[in-house]
N, C-alpha and C positions, 0 to 999 in steps of 0.2 A: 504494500500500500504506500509505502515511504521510505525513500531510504534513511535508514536510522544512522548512516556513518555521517551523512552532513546533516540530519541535527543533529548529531552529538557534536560536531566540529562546531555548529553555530551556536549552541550553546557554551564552549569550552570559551568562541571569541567573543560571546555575551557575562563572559567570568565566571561562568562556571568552572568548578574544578572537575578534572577528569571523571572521580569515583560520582559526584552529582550528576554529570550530562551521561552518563550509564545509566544511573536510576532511572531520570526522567525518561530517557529511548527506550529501556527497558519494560516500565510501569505502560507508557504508554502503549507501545508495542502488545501488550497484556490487555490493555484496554481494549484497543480495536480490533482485536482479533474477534470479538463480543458482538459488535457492532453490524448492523443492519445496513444493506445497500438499500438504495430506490428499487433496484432490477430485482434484490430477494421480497422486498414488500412487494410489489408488484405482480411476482409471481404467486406470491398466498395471496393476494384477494383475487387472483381470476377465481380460485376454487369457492368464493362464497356468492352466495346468490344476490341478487342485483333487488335493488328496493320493489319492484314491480313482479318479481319473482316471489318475494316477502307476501305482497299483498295477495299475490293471488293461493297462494297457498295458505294463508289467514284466515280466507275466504272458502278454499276446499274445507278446511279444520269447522270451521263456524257451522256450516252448512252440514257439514258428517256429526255434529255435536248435535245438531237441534234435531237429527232425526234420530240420534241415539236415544234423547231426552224423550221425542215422541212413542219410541218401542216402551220404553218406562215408564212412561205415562199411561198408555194404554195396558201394559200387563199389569200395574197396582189396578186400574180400574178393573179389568177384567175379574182378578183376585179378588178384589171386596165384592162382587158380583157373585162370587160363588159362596 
C-alpha cells in the first residue's frame, strides 16, 4: 500500500529517531492491513438487496402474514363452533 522505507526516511528527516520512525511504519503498516478499500465495500453491497427489492418482499411477508392470520382466525372460529 506504501512504501514504509521512505516514510520511515521522512520521518527520521522530520526528527525522528530511527527506533520511532520503525514504530510509526510498523504500527501503521499493522493498521492498514485492517482497512477496507472502496472496490472491497463495493463488492459486499452488490450481495445485499436494493431498497425496492426491500419493499417488495415486505410486501410478499405482509400479505403471507394476513392470510396466515386469516387460517387462525377461521380454525378458532370453527373450534368454538364445535
Amino acid at each position: 500500500m506504501f512504501d514504509t522505507l521512505q516514510v520511515a526516511r521522512d520521518l527520521k528527516k522530520g526528527g525522528f529517531s530511527e527506533p520511532q520512525a520503525e514504530a510509526v511504519v510498523s504500527a501503521f503498516n499493522s493498521i492498514s492491513q485492517n482497512m477496507v478499500t472502496k472496490a472491497d465495500l463495493e463488492a459486499a453491497l452488490k450481495d445485499f438487496p436494493t431498497k425496492a427489492e426491500l419493499a417488495t418482499l415486505e410486501t410478499r411477508l405482509t400479505v403471507r402474514m394476513l392470510m396466515m392470520s386469516g387460517v387462525i382466525v377461521g380454525a378458532i372460529a370453527l373450534i368454538v363452533k364445535l
